[in-house]
C-alpha positions as CSV (number, residue, x, y, z in Angstrom):
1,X,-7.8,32.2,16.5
2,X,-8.9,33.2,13.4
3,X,-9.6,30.1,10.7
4,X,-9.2,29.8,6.7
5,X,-12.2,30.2,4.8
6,X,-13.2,28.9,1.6
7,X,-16.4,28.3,-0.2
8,X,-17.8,24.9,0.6
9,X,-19.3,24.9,-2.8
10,X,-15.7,26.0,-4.6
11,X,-14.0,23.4,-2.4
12,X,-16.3,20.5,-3.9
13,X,-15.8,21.8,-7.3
14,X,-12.1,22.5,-6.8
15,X,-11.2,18.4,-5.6
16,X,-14.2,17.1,-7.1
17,X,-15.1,15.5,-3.4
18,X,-18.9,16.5,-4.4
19,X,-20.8,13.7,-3.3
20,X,-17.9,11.5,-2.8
21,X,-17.5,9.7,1.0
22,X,-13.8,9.3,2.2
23,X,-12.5,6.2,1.9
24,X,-10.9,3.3,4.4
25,X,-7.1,3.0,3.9
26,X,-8.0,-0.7,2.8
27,X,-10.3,0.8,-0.3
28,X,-7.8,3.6,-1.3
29,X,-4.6,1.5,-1.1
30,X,-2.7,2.6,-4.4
31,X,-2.4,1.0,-7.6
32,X,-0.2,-2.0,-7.6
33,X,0.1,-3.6,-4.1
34,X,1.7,-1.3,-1.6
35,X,1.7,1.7,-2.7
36,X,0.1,4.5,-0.4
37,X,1.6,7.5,-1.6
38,X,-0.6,10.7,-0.6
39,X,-0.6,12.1,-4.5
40,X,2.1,14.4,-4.4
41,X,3.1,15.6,-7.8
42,X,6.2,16.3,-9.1
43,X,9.3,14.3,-7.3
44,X,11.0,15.1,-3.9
45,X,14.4,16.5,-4.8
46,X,17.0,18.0,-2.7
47,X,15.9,21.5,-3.5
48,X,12.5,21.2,-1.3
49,X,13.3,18.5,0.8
50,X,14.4,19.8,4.4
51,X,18.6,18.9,5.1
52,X,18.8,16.0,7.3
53,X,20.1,17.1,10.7
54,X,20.9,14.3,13.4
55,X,20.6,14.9,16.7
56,X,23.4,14.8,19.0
57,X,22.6,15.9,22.5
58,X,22.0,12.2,23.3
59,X,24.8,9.4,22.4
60,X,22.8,6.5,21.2
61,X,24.3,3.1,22.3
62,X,24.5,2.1,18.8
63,X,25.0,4.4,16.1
64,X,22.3,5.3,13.5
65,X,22.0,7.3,10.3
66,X,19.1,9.1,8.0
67,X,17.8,5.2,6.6
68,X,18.3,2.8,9.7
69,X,17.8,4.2,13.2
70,X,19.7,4.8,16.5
71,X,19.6,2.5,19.3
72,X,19.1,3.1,22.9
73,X,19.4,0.2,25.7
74,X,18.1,2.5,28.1
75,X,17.2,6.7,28.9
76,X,20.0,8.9,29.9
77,X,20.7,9.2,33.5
78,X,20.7,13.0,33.4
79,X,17.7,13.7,30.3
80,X,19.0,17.7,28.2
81,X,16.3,20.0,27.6
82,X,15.7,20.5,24.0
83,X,14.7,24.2,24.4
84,X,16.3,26.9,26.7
85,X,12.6,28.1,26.9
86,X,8.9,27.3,26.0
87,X,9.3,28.2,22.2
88,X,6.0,28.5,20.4
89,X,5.6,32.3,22.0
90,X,2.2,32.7,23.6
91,X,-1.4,32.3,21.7
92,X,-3.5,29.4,20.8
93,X,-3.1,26.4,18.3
94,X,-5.5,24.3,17.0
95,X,-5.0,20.6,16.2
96,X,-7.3,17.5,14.7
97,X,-5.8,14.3,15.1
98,X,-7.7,11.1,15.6
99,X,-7.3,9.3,18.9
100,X,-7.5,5.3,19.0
101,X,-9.1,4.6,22.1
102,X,-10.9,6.2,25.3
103,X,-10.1,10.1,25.3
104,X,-8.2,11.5,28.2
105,X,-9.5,14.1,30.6
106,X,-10.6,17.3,29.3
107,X,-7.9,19.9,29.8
108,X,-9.5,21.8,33.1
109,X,-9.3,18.0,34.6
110,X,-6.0,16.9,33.1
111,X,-2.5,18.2,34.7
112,X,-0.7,16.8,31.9
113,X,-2.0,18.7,29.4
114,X,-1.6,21.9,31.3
115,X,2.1,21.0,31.8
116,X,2.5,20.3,28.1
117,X,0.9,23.9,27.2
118,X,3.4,25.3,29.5
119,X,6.3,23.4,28.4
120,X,5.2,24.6,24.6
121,X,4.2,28.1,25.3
122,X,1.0,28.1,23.9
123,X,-2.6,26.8,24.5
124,X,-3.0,23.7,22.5
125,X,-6.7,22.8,21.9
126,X,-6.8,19.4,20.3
127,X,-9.8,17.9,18.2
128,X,-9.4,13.9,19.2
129,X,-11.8,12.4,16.8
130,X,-12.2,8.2,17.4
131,X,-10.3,6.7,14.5
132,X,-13.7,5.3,13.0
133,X,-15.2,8.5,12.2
134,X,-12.1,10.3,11.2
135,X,-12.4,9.8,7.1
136,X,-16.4,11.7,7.5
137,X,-14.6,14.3,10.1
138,X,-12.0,14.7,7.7
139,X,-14.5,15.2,4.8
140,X,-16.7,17.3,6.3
141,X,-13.4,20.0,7.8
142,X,-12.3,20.1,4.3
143,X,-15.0,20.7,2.8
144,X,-16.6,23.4,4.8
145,X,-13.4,25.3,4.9
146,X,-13.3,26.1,8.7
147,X,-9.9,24.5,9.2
148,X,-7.2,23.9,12.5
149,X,-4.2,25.6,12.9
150,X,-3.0,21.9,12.3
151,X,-4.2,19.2,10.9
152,X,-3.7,15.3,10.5
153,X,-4.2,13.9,7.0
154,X,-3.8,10.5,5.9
155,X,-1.9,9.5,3.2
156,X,-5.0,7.8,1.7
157,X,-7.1,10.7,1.4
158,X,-9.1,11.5,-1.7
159,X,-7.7,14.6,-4.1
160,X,-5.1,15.0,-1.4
161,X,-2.2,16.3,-4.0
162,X,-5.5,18.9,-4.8
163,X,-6.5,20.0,-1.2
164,X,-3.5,20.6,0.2
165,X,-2.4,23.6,-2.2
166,X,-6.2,24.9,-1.7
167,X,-5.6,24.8,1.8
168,X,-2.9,24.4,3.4
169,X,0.3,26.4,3.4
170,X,3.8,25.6,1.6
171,X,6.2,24.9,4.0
172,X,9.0,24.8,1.6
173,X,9.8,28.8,2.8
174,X,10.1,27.7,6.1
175,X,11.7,23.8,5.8
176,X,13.3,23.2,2.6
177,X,17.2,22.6,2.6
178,X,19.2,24.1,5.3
179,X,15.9,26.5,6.2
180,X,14.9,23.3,8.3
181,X,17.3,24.0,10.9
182,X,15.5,26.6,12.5
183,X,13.4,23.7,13.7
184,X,16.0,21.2,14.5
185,X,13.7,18.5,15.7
186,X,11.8,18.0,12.0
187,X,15.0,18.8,10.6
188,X,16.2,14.8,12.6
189,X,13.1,13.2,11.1
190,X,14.5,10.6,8.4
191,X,14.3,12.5,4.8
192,X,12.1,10.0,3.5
193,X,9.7,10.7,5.5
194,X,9.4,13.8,3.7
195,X,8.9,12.6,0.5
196,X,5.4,12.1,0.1
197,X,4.9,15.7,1.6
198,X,5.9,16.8,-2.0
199,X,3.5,18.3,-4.7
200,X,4.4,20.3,-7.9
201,X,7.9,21.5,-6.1
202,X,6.1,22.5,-2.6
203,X,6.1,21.3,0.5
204,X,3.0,20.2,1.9
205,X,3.0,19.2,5.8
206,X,5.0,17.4,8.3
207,X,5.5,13.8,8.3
208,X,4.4,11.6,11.1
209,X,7.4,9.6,10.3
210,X,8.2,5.8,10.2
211,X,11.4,4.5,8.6
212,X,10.9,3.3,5.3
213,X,12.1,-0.1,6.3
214,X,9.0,-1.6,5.3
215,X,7.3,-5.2,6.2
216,X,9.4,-7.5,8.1
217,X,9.0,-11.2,8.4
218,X,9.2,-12.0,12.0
219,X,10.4,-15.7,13.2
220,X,10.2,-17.5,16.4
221,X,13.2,-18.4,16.8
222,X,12.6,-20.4,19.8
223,X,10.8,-23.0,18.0
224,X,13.2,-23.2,14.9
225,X,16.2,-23.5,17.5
226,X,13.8,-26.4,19.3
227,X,13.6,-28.1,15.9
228,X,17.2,-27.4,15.3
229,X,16.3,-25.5,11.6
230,X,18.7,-23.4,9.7
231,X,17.1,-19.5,10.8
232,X,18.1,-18.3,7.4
233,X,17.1,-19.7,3.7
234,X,18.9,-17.8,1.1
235,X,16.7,-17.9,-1.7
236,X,12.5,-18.9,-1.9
237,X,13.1,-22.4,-2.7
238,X,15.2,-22.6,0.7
239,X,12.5,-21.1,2.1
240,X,9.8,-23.4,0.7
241,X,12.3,-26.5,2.2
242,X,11.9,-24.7,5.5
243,X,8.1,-24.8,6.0
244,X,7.8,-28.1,4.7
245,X,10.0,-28.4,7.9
246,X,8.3,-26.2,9.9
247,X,4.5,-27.4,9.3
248,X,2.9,-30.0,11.3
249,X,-0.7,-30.8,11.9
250,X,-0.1,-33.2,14.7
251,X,1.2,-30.4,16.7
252,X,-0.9,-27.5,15.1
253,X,1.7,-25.3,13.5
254,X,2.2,-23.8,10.0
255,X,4.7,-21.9,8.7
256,X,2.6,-18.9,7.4
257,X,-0.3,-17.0,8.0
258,X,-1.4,-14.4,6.1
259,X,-1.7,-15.5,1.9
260,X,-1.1,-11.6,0.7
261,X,1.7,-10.8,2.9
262,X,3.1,-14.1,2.0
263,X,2.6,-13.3,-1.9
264,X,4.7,-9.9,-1.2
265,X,7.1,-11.6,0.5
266,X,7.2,-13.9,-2.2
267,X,7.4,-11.1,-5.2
268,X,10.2,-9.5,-3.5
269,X,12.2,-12.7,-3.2
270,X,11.8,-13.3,-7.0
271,X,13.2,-9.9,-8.4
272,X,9.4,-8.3,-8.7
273,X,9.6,-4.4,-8.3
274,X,8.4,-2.5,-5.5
275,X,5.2,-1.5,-7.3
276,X,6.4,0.6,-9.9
277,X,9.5,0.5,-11.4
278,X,11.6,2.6,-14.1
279,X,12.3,1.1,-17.3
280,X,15.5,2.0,-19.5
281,X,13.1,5.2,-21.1
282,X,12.6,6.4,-18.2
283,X,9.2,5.0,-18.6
284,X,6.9,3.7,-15.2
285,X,6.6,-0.1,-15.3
286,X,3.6,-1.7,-12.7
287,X,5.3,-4.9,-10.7
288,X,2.2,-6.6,-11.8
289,X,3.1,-6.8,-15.4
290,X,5.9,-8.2,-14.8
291,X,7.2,-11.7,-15.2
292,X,8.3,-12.2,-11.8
293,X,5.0,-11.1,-10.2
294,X,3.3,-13.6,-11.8
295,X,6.1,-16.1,-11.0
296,X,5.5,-15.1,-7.6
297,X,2.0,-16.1,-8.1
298,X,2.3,-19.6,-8.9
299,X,4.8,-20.1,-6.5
300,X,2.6,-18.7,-3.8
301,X,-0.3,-21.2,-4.7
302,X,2.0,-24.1,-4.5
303,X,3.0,-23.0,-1.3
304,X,-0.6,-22.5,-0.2
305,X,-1.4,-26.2,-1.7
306,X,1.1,-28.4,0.1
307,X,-0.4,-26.9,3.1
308,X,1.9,-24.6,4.9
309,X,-0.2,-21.6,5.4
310,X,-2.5,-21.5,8.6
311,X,-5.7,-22.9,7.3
312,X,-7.6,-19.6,8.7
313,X,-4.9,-17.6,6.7
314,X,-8.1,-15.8,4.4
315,X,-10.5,-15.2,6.7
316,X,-8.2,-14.2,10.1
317,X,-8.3,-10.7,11.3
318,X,-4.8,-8.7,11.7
319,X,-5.3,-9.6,15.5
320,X,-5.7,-12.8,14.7
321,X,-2.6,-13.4,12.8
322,X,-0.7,-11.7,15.3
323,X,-2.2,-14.2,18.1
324,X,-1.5,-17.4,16.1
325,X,2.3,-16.4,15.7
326,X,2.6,-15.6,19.7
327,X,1.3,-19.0,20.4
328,X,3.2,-20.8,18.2
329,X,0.5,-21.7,15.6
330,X,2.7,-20.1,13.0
331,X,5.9,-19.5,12.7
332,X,6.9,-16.5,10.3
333,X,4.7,-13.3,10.8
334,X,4.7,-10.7,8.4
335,X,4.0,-7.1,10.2
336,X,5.2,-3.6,10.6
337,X,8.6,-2.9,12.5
338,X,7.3,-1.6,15.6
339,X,5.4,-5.0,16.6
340,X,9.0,-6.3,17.4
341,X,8.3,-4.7,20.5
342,X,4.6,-5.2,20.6
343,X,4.7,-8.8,20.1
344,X,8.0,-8.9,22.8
345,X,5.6,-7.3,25.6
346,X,2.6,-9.7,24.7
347,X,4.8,-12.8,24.3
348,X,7.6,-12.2,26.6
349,X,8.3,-15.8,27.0
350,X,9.2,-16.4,23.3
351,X,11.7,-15.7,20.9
352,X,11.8,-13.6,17.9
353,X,13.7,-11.9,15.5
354,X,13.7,-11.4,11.9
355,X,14.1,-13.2,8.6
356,X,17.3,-11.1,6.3
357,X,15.8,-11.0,2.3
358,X,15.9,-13.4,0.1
359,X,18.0,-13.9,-2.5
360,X,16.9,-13.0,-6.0
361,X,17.2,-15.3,-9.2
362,X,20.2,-12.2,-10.1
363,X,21.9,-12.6,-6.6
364,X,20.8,-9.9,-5.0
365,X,18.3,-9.3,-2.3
366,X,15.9,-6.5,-1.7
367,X,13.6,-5.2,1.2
368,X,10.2,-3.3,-0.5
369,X,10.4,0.7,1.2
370,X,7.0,1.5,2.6
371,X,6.3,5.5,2.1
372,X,8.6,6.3,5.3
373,X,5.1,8.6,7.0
374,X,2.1,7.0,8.2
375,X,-0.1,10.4,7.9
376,X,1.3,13.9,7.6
377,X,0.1,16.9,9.9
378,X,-1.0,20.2,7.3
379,X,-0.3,23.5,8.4
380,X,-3.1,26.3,7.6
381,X,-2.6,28.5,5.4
382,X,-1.9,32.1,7.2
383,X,0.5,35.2,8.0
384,X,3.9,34.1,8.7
385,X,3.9,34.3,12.1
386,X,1.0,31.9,12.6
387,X,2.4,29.5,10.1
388,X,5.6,29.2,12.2
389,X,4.0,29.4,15.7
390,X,2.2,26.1,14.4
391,X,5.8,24.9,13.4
392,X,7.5,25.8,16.5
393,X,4.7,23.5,18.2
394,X,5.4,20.6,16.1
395,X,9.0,21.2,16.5
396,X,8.4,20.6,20.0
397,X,6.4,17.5,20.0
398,X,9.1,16.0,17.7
399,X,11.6,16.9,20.3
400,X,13.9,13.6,20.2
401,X,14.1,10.4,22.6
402,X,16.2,11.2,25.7
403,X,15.6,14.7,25.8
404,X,13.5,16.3,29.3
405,X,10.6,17.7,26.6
406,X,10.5,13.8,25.3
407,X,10.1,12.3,28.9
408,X,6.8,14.9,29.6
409,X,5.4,14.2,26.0
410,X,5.8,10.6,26.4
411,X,5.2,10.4,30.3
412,X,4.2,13.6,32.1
413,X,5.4,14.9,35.2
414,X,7.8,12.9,37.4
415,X,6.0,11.8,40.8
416,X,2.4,13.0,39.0
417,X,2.5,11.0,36.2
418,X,5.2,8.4,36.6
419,X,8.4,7.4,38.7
420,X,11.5,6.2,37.6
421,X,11.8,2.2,38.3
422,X,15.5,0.5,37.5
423,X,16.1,3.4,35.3
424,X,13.3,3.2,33.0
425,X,10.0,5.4,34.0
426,X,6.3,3.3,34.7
427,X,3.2,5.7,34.6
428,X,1.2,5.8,37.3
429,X,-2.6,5.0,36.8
430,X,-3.1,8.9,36.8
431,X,-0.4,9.0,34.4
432,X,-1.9,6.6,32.6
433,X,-5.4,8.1,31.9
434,X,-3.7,11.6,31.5
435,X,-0.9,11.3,29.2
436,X,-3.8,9.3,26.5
437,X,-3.5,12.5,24.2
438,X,-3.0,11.3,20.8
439,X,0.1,13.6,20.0
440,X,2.0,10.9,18.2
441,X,-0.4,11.1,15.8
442,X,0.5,15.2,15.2
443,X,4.1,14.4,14.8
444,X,6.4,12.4,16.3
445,X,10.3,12.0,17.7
446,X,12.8,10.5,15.1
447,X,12.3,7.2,14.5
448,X,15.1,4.9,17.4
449,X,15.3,1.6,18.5
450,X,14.9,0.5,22.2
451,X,14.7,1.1,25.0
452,X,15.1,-2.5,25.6
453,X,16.9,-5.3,26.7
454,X,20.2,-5.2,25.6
455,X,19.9,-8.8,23.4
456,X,16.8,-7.5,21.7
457,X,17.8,-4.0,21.3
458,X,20.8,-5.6,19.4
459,X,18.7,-8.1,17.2
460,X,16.4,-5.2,16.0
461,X,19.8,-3.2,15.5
462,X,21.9,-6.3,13.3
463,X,18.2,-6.4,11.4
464,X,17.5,-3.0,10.4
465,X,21.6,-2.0,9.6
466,X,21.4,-4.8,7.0
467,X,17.7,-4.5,5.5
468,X,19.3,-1.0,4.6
469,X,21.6,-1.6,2.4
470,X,19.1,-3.6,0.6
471,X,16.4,-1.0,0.0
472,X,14.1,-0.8,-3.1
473,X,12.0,2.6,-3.6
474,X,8.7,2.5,-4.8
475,X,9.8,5.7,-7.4
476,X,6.4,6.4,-7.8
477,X,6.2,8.0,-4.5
478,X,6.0,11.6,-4.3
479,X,4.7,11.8,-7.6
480,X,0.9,12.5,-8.6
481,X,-1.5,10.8,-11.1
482,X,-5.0,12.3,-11.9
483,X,-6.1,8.9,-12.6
484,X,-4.8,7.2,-9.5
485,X,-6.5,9.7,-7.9
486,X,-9.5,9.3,-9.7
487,X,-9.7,5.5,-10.0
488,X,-6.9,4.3,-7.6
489,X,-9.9,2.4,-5.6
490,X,-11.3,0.8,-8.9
491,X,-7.9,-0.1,-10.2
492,X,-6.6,-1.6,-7.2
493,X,-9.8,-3.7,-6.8
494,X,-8.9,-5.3,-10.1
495,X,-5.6,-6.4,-8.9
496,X,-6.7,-7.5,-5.4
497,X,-9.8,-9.6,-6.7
498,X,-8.2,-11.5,-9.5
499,X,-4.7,-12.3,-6.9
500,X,-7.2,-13.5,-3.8
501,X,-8.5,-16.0,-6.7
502,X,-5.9,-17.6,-8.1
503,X,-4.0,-18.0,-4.2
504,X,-7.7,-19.8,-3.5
505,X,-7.2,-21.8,-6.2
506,X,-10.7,-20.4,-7.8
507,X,-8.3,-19.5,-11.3
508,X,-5.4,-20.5,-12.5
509,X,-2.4,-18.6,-12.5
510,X,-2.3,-18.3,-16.6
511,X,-5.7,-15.8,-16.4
512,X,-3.4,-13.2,-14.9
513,X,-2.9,-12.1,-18.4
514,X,-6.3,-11.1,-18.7
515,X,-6.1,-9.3,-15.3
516,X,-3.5,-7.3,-16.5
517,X,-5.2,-6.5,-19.8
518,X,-8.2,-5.5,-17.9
519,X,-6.1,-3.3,-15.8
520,X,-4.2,-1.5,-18.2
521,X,-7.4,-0.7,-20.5
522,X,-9.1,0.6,-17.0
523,X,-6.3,3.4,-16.3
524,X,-3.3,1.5,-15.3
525,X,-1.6,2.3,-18.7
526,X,-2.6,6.2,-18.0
527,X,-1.7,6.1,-14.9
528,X,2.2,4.6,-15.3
529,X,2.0,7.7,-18.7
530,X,1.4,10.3,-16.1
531,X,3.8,9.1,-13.4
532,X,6.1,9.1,-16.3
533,X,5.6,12.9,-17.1
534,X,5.7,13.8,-13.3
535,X,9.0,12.2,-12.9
536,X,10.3,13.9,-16.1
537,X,8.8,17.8,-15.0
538,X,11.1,16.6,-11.6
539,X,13.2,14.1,-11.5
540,X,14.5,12.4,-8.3
């Protein structure tokens, strides 16, 4: 198939990548703790975002919506096909996607991937670059113009709300409003999702969508049940009472592990906004110049002083962290939503669940969003009908849980690739090295919940139904700033090395003032002056 072309040397000039390396997600993390947004300018409104359509050829055991998900106990006894008939029409489409571990078998070896080009209707070549070379990959594809049909773009990467009008095609003819439903399947992915696929009022990729539930606190509530504890303090100092409870050296358990989650946790617990936040102008406000972030501070160091985070909490890897809560060594874990299930299959012997919000020092209690996509996947730019052959493809892969087209993405062929055990299907070591194409990172199914056991599936469920009325945006997201993308690396450096020495105890907490000074006169007051003018051109 033909590719895009563009001068390597206009490219450079054009995003002003010249001479500059891609970035790690830790490095490029956005101004203000949390924010990842991809640099979209101009605010996601109901004009270009696509119309939410749920899916109903499955009944979920408990019902979901477009900001908490569906739940499923199990798969359907009798899976519906999504399609009446392989829809992407014949031809060849091109994917890069980075693959985290081994690569499967090349296609001529690999059944699987034969049955998916067969199942799709087209010959899907995929790219599988290892995770650690992606961000060079990535740099080098851009800038030498010789680009996939489709391709995978993290939110974190440089100039993005620049390259993706050089290069990549609106999608806003195609998906915006009720135009989505000629692809069903993206149309099901939660709308928030879509929101940092937003630039100057187009519509710039598909999501590879999480919900925008954000970090959740995980418990073991085995070991507060052994120590008969209340499971639920209502506001911080409740939950300070609870790891003085908790902690014990005798017996090698803290309550905490990680000091920066734990500070997050903290800010959100004392009324700090979610990054940025919009003043009574209409003006953007950073959550670290405000009084509660640096409340949050101090409170955090006291914590860490009376000795209830894991004394490896600085220097312990993610793994790490992850290992001390599954063996007990701490008890609150702060992760993403989809290590419920992770930890569950590498701990099956304990409990878990989830701590609710805190209350605020108003009353109320609030869960920080998270952007609602892990990456998106960019369409080339090209004639119609190669734009929506690519479409139809990533239609298909986001074909939802439950469906025949969902059981082959996820498992292959029945009797080749897995069999069905107690109702649920277990891949076959064939299966196994077969089915290791890295097409959830393309696009993905709609977000659900399950399939599990019925007591967990319900936790998750009772969790995620009340974290959502309790939602606070990050507003900045789907909005662009030319400084963040200038200096977003330099700014958030600033933040991250003055916090990391006041929760060590190397500064006290009253030299945040001078942190924020420093920030504000290194871009941070340009950048909330621009994210203030985006959000005026457009707002939400």
């Amino acid at each position: 198939m033909v590719q895009h072309q563009i001068g390597r040397r206009s490219f450079l000039q054009l995003t002003g990548l010249a001479g500059l390396a891609l970035a790690t997600p830790a490095t490029l993390a956005a101004c203000g703790p949390g924010n990842s947004g991809t640099g979209a300018s101009g605010a996601a409104d109901g004009a270009i975002l696509p119309s939410y359509l749920p899916y109903t050829g499955v009944r979920p055991d408990l019902a979901g919506s477009d900001t908490f998900m569906a739940a499923f106990y199990g798969l359907p006894a009798k899976p519906p096909a999504a399609f009446p008939k392989p829809p992407a029409g014949g031809g060849s489409v091109t994917a890069m996607v980075n693959v985290f571990g081994p690569p499967p078998p090349a296609k001529s070896h690999n059944g699987f991937w034969q049955a998916l080009d067969r199942a799709v209707g087209t010959d899907l070549e995929l790219n599988m670059v290892p995770d650690s070379d992606y961000p060079t990959k990535t740099s080098t594809v851009l800038a030498g113009g010789d680009l996939p049909d489709i391709m995978n773009l993290p939110l974190y990467t440089p100039r993005l709300g620049q390259v993706l009008p050089a290069l990549f095609a609106d999608l806003a003819p195609y998906l915006s409003g009720d135009k989505s439903h000629d692809y069903p399947y993206l149309a099901n992915l939660p709308t928030d999702s879509w929101r940092p696929m937003v630039y100057d009022g187009h519509l710039f990729g598909v999501p590879v969508a999480r919900m925008s539930t954000g970090t959740v606190i995980f418990t073991r509530s085995d070991i507060l049940d052994d120590l008969s504890l209340d499971p639920n303090p209502g506001t911080w100092d409740d939950f300070v009472a609870l790891a003085k409870d908790l902690t014990s050296e005798t017996d090698k358990r803290w309550a905490f592990d990680d000091p920066h989650r734990l500070f997050t946790f903290a800010a959100a617990s004392l009324g700090a906004p979610n990054t940025w936040q919009l003043g009574r102008s209409g003006e953007f406000v950073n959550m670290i110049t405000s009084e509660a972030y640096a409340d949050a501070l101090d409170r955090t160091r006291q914590f860490i002083t009376k000795g209830y985070l894991h004394p490896n909490g600085f220097s312990a890897t993610f793994d790490q962290t992850r290992a001390n809560f599954g063996t007990g060594a701490c008890v609150f874990h702060s992760d993403g939503y989809l290590a419920w299930d992770i930890l569950s299959a590498s701990y099956p012997d304990i409990g878990i669940d989830a701590l609710r919000p805190l209350k605020t020092p108003d009353g109320k209690a609030y869960q920080f969003t998270s952007a609602g996509a892990l990456s998106l996947s960019a369409v080339r730019k090209g004639d119609e009908k190669s734009v929506r052959r690519s479409l139809e493809v990533l239609n298909w892969l986001a074909s939802p849980f439950g469906t025949k087209e969902y059981l082959l993405r996820k498992y292959g062929v029945e009797g080749t690739h897995y069999t069905m055990s107690d109702g649920a299907p277990v891949k076959t070591a064939l299966g196994t090295t077969e089915t290791a194409l890295p097409l959830q990172y393309v696009v993905d199914s709609a977000p659900v919940l399950g399939p599990g056991p019925r007591d967990r599936v319900d936790a998750q469920y009772d969790y995620h139904k009340t974290v959502a009325a309790e939602l606070l945006e990050d507003p900045s997201i789907g909005l662009y700033s030319e400084t963040y993308a200038k200096q977003g690396a330099t700014l958030q450096k600033i933040v991250t090395d003055a916090r990391t020495e006041i929760l060590l105890g190397h500064r006290p907490v009253s030299s945040w003032a001078d942190t924020v000074s420093q920030w504000k006169s290194s871009g941070g007051t340009a950048m909330g002056t621009e994210y203030t003018q985006a959000h005026a051109k457009n707002p939400r």
